[in-house]
One Martini backbone bead per residue (centre of mass of N, CA, C, O) as a GRO file, in nm:
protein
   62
    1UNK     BB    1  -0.207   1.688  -0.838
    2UNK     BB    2  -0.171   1.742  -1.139
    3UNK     BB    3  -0.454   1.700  -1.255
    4UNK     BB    4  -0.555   1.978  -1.087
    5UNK     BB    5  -0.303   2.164  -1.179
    6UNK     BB    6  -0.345   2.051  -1.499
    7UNK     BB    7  -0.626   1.984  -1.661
    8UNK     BB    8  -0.547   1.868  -1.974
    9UNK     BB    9  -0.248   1.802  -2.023
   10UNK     BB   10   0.034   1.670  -2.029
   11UNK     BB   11   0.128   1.604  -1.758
   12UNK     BB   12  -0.161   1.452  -1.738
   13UNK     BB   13  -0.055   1.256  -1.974
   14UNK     BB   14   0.194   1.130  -1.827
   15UNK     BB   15   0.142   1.054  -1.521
   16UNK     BB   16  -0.100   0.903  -1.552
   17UNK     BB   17  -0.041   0.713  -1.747
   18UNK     BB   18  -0.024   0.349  -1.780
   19UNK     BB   19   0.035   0.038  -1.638
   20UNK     BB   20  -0.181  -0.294  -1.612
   21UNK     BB   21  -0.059  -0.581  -1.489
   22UNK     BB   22  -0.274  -0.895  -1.514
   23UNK     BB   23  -0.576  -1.020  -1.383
   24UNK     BB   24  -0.858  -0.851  -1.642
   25UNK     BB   25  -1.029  -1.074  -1.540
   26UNK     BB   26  -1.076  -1.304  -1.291
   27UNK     BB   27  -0.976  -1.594  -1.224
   28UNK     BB   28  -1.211  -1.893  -1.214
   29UNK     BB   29  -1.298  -2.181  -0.943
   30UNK     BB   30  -1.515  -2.449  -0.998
   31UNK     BB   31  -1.604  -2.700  -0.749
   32UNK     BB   32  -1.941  -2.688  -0.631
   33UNK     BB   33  -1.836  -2.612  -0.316
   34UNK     BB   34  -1.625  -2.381  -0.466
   35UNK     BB   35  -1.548  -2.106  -0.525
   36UNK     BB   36  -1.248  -1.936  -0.682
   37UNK     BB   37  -1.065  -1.659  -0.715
   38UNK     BB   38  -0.834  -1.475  -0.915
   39UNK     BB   39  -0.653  -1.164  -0.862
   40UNK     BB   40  -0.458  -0.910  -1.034
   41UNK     BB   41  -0.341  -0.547  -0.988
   42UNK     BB   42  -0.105  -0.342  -1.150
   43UNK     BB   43  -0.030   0.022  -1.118
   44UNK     BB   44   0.183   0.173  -1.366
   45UNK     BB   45   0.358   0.486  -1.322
   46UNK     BB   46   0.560   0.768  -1.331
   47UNK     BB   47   0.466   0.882  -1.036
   48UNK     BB   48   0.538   0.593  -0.910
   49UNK     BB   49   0.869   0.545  -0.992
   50UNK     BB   50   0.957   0.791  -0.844
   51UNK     BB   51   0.862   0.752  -0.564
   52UNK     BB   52   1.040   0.486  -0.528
   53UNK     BB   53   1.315   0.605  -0.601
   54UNK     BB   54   1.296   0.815  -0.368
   55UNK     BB   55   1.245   0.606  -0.138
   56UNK     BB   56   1.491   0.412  -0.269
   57UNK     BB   57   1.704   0.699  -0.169
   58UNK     BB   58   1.617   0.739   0.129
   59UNK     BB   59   1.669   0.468   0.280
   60UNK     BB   60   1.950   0.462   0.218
   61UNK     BB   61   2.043   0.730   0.386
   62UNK     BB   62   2.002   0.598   0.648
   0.00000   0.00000   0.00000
């Protein structure tokens, strides 16, 4: 929403970026009868942590 309201301003470049810890590209394990993926990726940005911590000041309160 900040990005729609706010569109190339510092508001949507301090919100929308963040880290991506994980593994990309998924590391494969190919065993010639089958073949196995694994991955995963987390996007953690300052709009999610606000999120969270809003969320679990919520819960708390109840």
């Amino acid at each position: 929403m900040i990005a729609y309201l706010f569109p190339g301003g510092i508001l949507d470049r301090i919100f929308s970026r963040g880290i991506s810890p994980g593994l990309d590209p998924p590391a494969t394990l190919n065993l010639r009868i089958v073949s196995l993926t694994f991955g995963f990726v987390v996007r953690i940005n300052l709009a999610s942590l606000l999120g969270l911590l809003l969320g679990a000041y919520l819960y708390k309160q109840l």
